[in-house]
C-alpha positions as CSV (number, residue, x, y, z in Angstrom):
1,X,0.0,0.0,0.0
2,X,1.4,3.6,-0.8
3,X,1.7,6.4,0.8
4,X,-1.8,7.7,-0.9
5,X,-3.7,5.0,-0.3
6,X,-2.9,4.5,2.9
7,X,-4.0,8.4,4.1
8,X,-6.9,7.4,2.2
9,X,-8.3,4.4,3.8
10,X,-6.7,6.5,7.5
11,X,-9.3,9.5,6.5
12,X,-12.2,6.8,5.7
13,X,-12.1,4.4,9.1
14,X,-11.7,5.7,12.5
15,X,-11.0,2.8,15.3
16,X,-13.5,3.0,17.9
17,X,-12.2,5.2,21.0
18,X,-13.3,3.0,23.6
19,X,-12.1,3.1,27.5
20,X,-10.1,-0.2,28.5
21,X,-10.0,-0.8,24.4
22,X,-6.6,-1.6,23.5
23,X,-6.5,-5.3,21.6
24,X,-8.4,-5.0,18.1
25,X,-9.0,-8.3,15.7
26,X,-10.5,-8.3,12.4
27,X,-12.6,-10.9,10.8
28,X,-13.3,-12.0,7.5
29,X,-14.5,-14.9,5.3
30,X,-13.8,-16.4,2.0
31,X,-16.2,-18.8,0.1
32,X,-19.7,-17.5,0.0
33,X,-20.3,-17.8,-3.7
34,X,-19.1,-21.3,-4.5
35,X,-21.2,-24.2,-5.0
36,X,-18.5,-26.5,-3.1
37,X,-16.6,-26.6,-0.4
38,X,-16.2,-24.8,3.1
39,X,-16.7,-21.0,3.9
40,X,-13.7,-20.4,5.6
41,X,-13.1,-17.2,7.7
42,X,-9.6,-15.4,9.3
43,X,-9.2,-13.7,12.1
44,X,-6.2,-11.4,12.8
45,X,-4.9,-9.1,15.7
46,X,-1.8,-7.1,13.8
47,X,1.3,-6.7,16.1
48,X,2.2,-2.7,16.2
49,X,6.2,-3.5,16.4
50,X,5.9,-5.4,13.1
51,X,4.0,-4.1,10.5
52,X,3.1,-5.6,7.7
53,X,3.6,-4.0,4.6
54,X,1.2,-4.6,1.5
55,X,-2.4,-5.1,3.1
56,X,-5.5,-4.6,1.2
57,X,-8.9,-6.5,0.3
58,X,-7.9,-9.7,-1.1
59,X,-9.9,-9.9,-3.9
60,X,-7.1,-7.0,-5.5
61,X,-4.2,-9.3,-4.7
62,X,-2.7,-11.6,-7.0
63,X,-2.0,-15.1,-5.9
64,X,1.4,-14.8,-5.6
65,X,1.0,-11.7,-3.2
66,X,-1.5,-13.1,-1.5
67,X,0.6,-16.2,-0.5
68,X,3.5,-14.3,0.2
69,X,1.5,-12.0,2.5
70,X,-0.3,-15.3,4.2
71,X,3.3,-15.8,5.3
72,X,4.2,-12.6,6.6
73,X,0.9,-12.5,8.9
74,X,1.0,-15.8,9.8
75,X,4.9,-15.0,11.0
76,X,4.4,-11.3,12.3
77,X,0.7,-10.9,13.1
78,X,0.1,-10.9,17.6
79,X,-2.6,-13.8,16.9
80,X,-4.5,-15.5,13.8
81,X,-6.8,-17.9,13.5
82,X,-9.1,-19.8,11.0
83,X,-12.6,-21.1,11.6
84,X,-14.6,-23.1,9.0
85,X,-18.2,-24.1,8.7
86,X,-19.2,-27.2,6.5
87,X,-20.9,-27.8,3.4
88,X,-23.6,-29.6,5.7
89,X,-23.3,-26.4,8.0
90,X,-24.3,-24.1,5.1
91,X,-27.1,-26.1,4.0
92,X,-28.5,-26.2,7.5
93,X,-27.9,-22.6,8.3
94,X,-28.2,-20.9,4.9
95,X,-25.1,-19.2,3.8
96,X,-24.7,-16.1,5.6
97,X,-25.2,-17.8,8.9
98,X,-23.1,-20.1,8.2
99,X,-20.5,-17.4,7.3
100,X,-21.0,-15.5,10.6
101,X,-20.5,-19.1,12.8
102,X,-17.3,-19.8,10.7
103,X,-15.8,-15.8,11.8
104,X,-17.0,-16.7,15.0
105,X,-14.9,-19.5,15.2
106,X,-11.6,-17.6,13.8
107,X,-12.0,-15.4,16.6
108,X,-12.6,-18.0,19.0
109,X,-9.3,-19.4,17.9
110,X,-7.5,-16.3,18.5
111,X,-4.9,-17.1,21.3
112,X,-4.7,-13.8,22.0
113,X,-8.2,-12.3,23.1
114,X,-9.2,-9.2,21.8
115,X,-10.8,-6.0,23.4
116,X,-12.9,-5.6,20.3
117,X,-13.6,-7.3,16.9
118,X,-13.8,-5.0,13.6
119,X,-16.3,-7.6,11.3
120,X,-16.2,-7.3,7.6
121,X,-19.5,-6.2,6.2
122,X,-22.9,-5.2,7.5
123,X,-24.0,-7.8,9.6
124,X,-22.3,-8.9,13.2
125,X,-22.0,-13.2,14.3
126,X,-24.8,-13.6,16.8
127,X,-22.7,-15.4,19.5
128,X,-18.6,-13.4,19.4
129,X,-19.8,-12.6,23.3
130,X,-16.5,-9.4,22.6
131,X,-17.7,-6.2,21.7
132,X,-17.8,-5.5,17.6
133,X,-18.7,-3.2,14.9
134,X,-19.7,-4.4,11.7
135,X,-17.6,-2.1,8.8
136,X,-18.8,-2.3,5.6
137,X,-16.1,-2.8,2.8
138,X,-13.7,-3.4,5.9
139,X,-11.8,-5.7,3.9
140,X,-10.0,-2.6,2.0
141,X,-10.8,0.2,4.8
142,X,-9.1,-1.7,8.0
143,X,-5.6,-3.5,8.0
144,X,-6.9,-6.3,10.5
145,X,-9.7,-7.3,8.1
146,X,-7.6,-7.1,5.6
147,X,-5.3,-9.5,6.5
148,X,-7.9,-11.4,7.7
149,X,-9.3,-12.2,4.6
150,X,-5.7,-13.0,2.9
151,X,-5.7,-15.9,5.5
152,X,-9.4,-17.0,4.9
153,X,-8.9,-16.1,1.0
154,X,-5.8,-18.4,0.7
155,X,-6.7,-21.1,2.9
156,X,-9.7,-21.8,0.9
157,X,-7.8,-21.8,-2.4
158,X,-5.7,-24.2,-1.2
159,X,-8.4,-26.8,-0.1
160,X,-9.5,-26.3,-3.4
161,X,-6.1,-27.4,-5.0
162,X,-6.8,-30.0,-2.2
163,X,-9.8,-31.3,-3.9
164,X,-8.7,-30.6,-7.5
165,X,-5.8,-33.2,-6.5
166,X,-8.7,-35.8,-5.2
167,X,-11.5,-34.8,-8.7
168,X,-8.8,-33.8,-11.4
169,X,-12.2,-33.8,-14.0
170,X,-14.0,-31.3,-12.3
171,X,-11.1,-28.5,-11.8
172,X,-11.5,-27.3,-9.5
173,X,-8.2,-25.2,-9.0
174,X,-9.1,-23.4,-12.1
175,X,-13.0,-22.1,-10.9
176,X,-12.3,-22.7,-7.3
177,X,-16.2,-24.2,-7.1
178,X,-18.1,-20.5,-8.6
179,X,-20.5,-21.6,-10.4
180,X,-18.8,-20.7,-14.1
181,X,-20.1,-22.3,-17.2
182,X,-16.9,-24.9,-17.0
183,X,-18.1,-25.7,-13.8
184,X,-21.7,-26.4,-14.6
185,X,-20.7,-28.3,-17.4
186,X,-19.1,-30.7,-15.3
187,X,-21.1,-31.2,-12.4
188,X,-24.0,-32.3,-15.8
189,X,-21.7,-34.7,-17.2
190,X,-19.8,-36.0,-13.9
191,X,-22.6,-35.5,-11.2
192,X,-22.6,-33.9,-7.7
193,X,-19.8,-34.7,-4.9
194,X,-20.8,-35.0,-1.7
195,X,-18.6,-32.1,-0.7
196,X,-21.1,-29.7,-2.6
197,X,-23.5,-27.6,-0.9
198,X,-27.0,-28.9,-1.6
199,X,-29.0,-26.5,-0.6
200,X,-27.7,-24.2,-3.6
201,X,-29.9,-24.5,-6.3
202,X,-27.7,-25.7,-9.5
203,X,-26.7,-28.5,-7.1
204,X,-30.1,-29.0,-6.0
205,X,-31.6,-29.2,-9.7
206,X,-28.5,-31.5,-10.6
207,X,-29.5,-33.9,-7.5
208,X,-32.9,-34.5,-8.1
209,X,-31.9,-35.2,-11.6
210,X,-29.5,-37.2,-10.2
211,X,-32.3,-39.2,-7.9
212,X,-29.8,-37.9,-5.2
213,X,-27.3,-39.8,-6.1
214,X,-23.9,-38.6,-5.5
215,X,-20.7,-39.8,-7.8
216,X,-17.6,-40.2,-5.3
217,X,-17.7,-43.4,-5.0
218,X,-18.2,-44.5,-8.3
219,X,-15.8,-41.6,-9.3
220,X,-12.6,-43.4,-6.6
221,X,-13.6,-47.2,-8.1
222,X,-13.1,-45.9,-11.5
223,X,-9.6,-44.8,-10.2
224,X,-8.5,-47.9,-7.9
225,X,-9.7,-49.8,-11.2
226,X,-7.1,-47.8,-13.5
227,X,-4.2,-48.1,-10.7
228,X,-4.9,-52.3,-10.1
């Protein structure tokens, strides 16, 4: 970040001035969209006596930055931590909810505690039990978020290498599960993992056309047959 930008986002975010409020962490998740996988959200408390140079929203990052800078926070930040909900999670709790339980779970695993948590967004986790302000587009306004969401933004991309590794014909490292015409394509011909989120409609339609059937299994004995 230069100079410029960083007066900028200084002039457009204030952190709350709050007696007894020293300790701030920042909170936010990757993996909304996606018709598979996790959401998976960070959770960061920055460490004043080693700043980290470079933070901003994510989503303007290229991979190789955000990688390198997954290092750097993981190395230098006071405290991180991940939190994760479920493809099952999701379907029970609809998206957004099950967003909100997975930052709640970052923070929980926060071995530092923090005075206050800055949430990306417009919408606060029911259960943090810390004091929290919701900020929208925190993600590029407030360094904590920010780096935040490099930890949630890369660990997710990396489960989905994960799962690419496991379902080369669906590639997954390519779309990272969005629902992109590729993608689509595939989940017609090849059918629906069980790592999908069924509750989101193409799944859903693809299911029931399916008769719920899901095609891991006959997906892995195709492969043990090719390797025996």
């Amino acid at each position: 970040m230069n100079n410029k930008e960083q007066k900028t986002q200084e002039a457009a975010f204030r952190y709350p001035e709050i007696p007894g409020i020293r300790i701030f962490a920042g909170t936010d998740e990757a993996g909304r969209g996606p018709l598979v996988g996790n959401v998976v959200a960070g959770a960061v408390i920055l460490d004043p006596a080693r700043p980290i140079a470079g933070l901003r929203d994510s989503k303007k990052l290229s991979e190789k930055k955000r990688e390198a800078l997954f290092t750097e926070i993981t190395e230098n930040a006071l405290a991180f931590g991940i939190g994760e909900c479920t493809p099952a999670e999701i379907d029970s709790l609809n998206i957004l909810w099950a967003a909100m339980l997975a930052m709640e779970r970052a923070v929980q695993a926060l071995k530092v505690k923090p005075d206050f948590v800055l949430v990306d967004g417009n919408r606060l986790p029911r259960n943090l039990s810390i004091p929290a302000q919701a900020v929208v587009k925190g993600d590029a306004l407030v360094p904590e978020i920010s780096a935040a969401s490099i930890l949630a933004k890369v660990t997710r991309d990396r489960e989905l290498r994960e799962l690419d590794a496991r379902y080369p014909e669906y590639g997954f490292a390519r779309h990272k599960g969005y629902p992109t015409a590729e993608h689509l394509a595939r989940i017609r011909e090849l059918g629906v993992l069980s790592c999908y989120r069924k509750s989101f409609r193409p799944v859903a339609e693809i299911l029931a056309a399916r008769d719920g059937k899901f095609s891991d299994d006959i997906l892995l004995r195709g492969r043990e047959a090719e390797l025996f």
